[in-house]
N, C-alpha and C positions, 0 to 999 in steps of 0.2 A: 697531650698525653691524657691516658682517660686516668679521672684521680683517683678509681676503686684499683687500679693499679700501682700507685706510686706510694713508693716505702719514706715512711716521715720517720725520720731519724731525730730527737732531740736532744741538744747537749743543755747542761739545767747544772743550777748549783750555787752554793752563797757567790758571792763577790771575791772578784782576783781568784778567779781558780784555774783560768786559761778555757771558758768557754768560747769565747770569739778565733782566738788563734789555734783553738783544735777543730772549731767546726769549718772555717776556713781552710785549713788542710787538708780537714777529710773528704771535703766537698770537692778539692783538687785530687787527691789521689784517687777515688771515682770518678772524674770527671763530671761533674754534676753542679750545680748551685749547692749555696747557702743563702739562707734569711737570714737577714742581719737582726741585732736587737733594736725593735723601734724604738725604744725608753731612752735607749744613750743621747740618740737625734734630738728627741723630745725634749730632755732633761738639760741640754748641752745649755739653753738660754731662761733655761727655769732658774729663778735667782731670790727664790721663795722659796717655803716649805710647804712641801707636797699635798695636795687635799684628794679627796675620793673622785672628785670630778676629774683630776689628772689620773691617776689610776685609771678608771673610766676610757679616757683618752687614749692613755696607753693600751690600755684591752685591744680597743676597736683599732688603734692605728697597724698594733702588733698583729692581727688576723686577718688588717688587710691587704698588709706585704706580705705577708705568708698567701694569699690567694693570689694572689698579684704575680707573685714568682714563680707560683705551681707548673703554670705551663711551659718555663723555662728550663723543670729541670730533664735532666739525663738518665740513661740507665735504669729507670724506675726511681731513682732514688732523689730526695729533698736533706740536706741537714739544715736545722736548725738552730740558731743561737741562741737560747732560749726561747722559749713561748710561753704566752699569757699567764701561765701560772706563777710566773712574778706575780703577777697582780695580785693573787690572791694571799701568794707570803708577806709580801708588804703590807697591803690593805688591812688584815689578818693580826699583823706586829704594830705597822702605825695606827690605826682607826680601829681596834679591836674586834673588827667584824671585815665581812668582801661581799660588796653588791649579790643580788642574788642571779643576775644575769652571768655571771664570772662564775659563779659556782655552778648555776647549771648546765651552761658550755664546756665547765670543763668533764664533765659526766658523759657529755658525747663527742665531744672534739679529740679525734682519736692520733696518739702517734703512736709507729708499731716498737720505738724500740728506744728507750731515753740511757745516756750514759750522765750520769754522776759524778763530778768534776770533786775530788776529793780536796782538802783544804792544807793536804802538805805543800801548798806552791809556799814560797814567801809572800807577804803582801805586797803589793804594788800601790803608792799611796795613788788617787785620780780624785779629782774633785768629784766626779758624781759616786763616789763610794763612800759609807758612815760606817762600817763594822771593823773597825781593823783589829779589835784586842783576841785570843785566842779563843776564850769562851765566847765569843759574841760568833766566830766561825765555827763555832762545833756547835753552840744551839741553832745558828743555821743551815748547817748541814744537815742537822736532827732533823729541821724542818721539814727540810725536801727531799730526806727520805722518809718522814713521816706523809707527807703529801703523795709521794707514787705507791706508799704502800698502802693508802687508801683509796688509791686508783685501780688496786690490782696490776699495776705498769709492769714492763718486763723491760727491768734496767740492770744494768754495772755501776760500778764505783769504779771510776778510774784513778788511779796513783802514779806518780810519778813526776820525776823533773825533764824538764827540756822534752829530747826527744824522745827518750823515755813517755814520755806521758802520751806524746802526741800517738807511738809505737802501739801503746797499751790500748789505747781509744779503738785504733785500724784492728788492732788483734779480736778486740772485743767486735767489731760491727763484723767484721770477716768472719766469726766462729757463729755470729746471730742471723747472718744471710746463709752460710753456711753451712 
């Protein structure tokens, strides 16, 4: 597929918000792929705390399943499970700063259409997750709506429980291809 053609849809957003199981749906109900999130893989036998060098790693590992899968997907379309700009809320929150590599990738590494994974789910506790208190999901919601909106992004918020939410995601990509 030529990639000046295919639509990179990302689903983005704090922790436990049902980014995996709405980008995996969406990705089915187009018939298309998803990227999975590298970080989970990465992070599953990390049994430390985090340094900029794993950051790092996640960057590069996360962009290169994302090019990796490009030619697999369908219909024009890619979703996403997040992409790299974890890196940069993390990096950002734990190390107070994000490589400068990470920041100028994300100034060109273009997705055309990111949805917003709001933080009314309940929490799910997983070992690779550290925010569960209510403020700690609404300063990082703040985040990463402060993050597309200095991207200029053209995203949604999505809401909702169950299928509900999964409904809201489809409504939302349907009305923006649309």
């Amino acid at each position: 597929m030529d990639h000046k053609s295919l639509l990179k849809i990302a689903v983005v957003g704090p922790e436990s918000t049902g980014k995996s199981w709405v980008s995996e749906r969406l990705a089915r109900a187009y018939g298309t792929i998803c990227v999975p999130e590298y970080s989970r893989e990465y992070c599953r036998n990390l049994h430390r705390d985090y340094t900029v060098q794993d950051e790092l790693n996640i960057y590069y590992g996360q962009l290169a399943l994302e090019r990796s899968l490009e030619p697999l997907a369908q219909h024009g379309l890619l979703f996403c499970d997040t992409t790299f700009m974890t890196v940069k809320v993390w990096c950002d929150y734990l190390f107070g700063d994000t490589p400068t590599e990470v920041n100028e990738r994300l100034q060109v590494h273009h997705y055309d259409f990111y949805l917003l994974m709001d933080i009314d789910l309940p929490w799910e506790d997983d070992p690779l997750r550290d925010f569960p208190a209510p403020e700690q999901r609404r300063h990082f919601l703040q985040v990463w709506e402060n993050e597309l909106i200095a991207l200029h992004a053209d995203y949604q918020l999505i809401s909702g429980l169950g299928e509900e939410r999964f409904l809201n995601a489809k409504k939302a990509v349907d009305e923006w291809l649309f």
